[in-house]
N, C-alpha and C positions, 0 to 999 in steps of 0.2 A: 405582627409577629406570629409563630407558627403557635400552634395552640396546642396544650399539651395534651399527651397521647400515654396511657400505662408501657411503660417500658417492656413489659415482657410481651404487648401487641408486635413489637417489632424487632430487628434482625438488628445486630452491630453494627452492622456495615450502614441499616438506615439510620441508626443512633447516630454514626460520627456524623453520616450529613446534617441529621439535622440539628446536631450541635454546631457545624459550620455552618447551616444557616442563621441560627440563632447570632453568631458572634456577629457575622455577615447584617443582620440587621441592626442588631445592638451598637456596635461600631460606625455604624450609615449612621444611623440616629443618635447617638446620645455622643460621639467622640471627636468623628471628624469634623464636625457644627463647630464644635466648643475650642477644641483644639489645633485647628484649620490644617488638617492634615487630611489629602485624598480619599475617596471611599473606596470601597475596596469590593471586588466579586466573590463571588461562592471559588471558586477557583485558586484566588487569593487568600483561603482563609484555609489553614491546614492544621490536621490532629496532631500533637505532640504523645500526646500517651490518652488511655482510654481505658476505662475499667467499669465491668458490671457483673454486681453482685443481688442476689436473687431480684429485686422488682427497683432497685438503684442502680444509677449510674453516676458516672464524673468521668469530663474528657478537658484535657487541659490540650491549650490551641494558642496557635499565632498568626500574624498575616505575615504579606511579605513587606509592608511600610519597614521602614526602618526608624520608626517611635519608640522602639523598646516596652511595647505593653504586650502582656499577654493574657488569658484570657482561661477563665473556671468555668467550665458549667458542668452543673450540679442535679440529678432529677430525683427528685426524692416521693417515690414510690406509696408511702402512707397518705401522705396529703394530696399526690398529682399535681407538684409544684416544680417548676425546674428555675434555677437561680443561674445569672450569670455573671458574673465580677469579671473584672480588669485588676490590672494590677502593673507598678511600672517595675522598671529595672531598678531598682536603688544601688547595686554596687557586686564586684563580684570577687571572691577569694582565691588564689592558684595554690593547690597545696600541690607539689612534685611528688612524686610515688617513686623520684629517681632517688631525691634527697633520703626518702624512708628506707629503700633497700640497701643504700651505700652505707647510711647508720646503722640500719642492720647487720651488715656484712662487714663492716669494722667492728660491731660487738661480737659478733661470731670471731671474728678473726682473733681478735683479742682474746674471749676464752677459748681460742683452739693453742693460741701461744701459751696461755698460762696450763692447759692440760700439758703438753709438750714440754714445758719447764720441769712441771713435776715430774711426768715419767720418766726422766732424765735425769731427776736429781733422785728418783726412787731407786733407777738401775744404777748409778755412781753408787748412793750407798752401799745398796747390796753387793755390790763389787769388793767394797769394802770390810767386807765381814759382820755387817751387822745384822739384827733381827728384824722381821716383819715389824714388832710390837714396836723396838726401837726408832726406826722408821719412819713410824707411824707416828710417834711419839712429835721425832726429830722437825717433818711436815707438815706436823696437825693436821693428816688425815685417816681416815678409818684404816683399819688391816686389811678388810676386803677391797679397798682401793689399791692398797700394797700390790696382794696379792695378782688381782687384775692388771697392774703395771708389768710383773712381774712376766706374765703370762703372753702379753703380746709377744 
C-alpha cells in the first residue's frame, strides 16, 4: 500500500488519487479474494465527494462492480494515519419533494380559502350596517384585520 504522506505536502487533486489508489489496493486485497468479485483499476475506482480541512482529509469513493460497497477514506493529520472502510448498501428510502410541495400547496390553498371566506364575510357584514368592533366580535378576529379587509 501507498505509505502515508502529511496531507498539506500535497495538492487535492494528488489526495483524490491517492485515495483511489488506496481503495484500488484495498479492494484487490482484502475484497475481491473474500468476496469473488473482480479486481478492479485505478481507473475503475472513482471520488464521490472529497473534503480537506487544515492538515485532514476524508474522500468517499466507489468502483464501477456492481457489489453495492463503497468506500471512506479518512487521513488524519495528528497521528499520520489514513483509514480506509467499506461499507455495503443496506437499503435505500425515496422521499418525493413532489408529494412535499402538493401538501404544501393544498395548505396554502386551504388558508388562502379560509382568508377569502373571511374577507367576504367581513365585506357582507359591513354592507350590513354594522361596526368594526361588532364584526370583529361576530368572526373572532382582531379590528385591525376588520379594518385591512375593509381596505382592499
Amino acid at each position: 500500500m501507498t505509505e502515508n504522506v502529511p496531507a498539506g505536502a500535497e495538492s487535492e487533486t494528488n489526495l483524490q488519487v491517492r485515495a483511489r489508489k488506496l481503495v484500488r489496493d484495498y479492494y484487490n486485497k482484502k475484497v475481491s479474494p473474500v468476496e469473488d468479485h473482480p479486481s478492479v483499476t485505478l481507473e475503475q475506482v472513482y471520488v464521490v465527494w472529497f473534503a480537506k480541512v487544515l492538515g485532514n482529509w476524508k474522500a468517499m469513493l466507489g468502483t464501477v462492480n456492481s457489489d453495492g460497497l463503497y468506500f471512506e477514506v479518512t487521513y488524519n493529520g495528528e497521528t499520520n494515519e489514513t483509514y480506509v472502510d467499506h461499507y455495503a448498501k443496506q437499503g435505500q428510502m425515496i422521499v418525493s419533494t413532489g408529494a412535499i410541495a402538493r401538501e404544501r400547496k393544498e395548505r396554502i390553498s386551504h388558508q388562502n380559502r379560509e382568508a377569502m371566506s373571511r374577507f367576504k364575510a367581513v365585506n357582507r357584514l359591513h354592507r350590513e350596517g354594522k361596526t368594526n368592533s361588532e364584526i370583529a366580535e361576530e368572526l373572532n378576529i382582531s379590528e385591525s384585520s376588520v379594518l385591512i379587509a375593509l381596505d382592499d
